[in-house]
C-alpha positions in Angstrom: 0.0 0.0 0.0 1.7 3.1 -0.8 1.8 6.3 1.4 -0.6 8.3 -0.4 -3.2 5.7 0.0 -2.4 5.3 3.7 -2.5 8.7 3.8 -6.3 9.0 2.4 -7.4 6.2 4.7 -6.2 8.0 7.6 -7.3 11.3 6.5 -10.8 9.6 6.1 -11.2 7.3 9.3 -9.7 10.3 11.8 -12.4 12.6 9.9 -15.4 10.5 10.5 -14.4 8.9 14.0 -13.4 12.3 15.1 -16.9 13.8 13.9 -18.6 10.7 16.1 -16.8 11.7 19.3 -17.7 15.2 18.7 -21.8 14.0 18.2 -21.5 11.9 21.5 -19.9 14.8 23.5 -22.6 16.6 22.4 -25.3 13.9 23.0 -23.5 13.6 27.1 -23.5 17.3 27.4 -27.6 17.4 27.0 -27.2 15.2 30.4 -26.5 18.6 32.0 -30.3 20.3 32.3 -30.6 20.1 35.8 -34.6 20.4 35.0 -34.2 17.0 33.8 -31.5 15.3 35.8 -29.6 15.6 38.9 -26.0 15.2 39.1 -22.9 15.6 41.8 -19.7 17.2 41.4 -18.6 14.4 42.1 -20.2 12.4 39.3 -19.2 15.1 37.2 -15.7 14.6 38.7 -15.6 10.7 37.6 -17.0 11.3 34.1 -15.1 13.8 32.8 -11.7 12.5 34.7 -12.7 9.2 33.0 -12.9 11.2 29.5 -9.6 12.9 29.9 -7.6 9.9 31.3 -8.6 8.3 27.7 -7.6 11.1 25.5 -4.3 10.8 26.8 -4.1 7.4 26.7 -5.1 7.6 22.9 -2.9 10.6 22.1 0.0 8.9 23.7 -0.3 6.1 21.1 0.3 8.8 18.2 3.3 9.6 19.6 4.5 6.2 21.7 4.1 3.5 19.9 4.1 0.4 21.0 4.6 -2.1 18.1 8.7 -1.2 18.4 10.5 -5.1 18.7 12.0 -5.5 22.2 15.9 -4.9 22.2 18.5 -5.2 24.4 
């Protein structure tokens, strides 16, 4: 596969899986009308420390690989 085809692959998946975390943010942040539902701080605390832990965790894949052979 060359690069430029890798390069529209990415390009394409990181578009549309990019534009669905974006929709489901958006869909969790209507779980904030306190007309509707009652929340903590604290569950607030263990959703979005939840949501952050895992954006790092995926950006540190872009720049840590792990697929690198073992070597002494």
């Amino acid at each position: 596969m060359d690069n430029n085809t890798k390069r529209e692959n990415f390009k394409r998946l990181a578009v549309y899986r990019t534009n669905e975390v974006l929709k489901r943010l958006k869909v969790l942040g209507n779980c904030s009308n306190r007309s509707v539902y009652e929340y903590t701080e604290d569950d607030l605390n263990k959703i979005f420390g939840e949501i952050e832990r895992k954006v790092k965790e995926t950006k540190a894949k872009f720049h840590y690989p792990k697929n690198k052979p073992f070597q002494l």
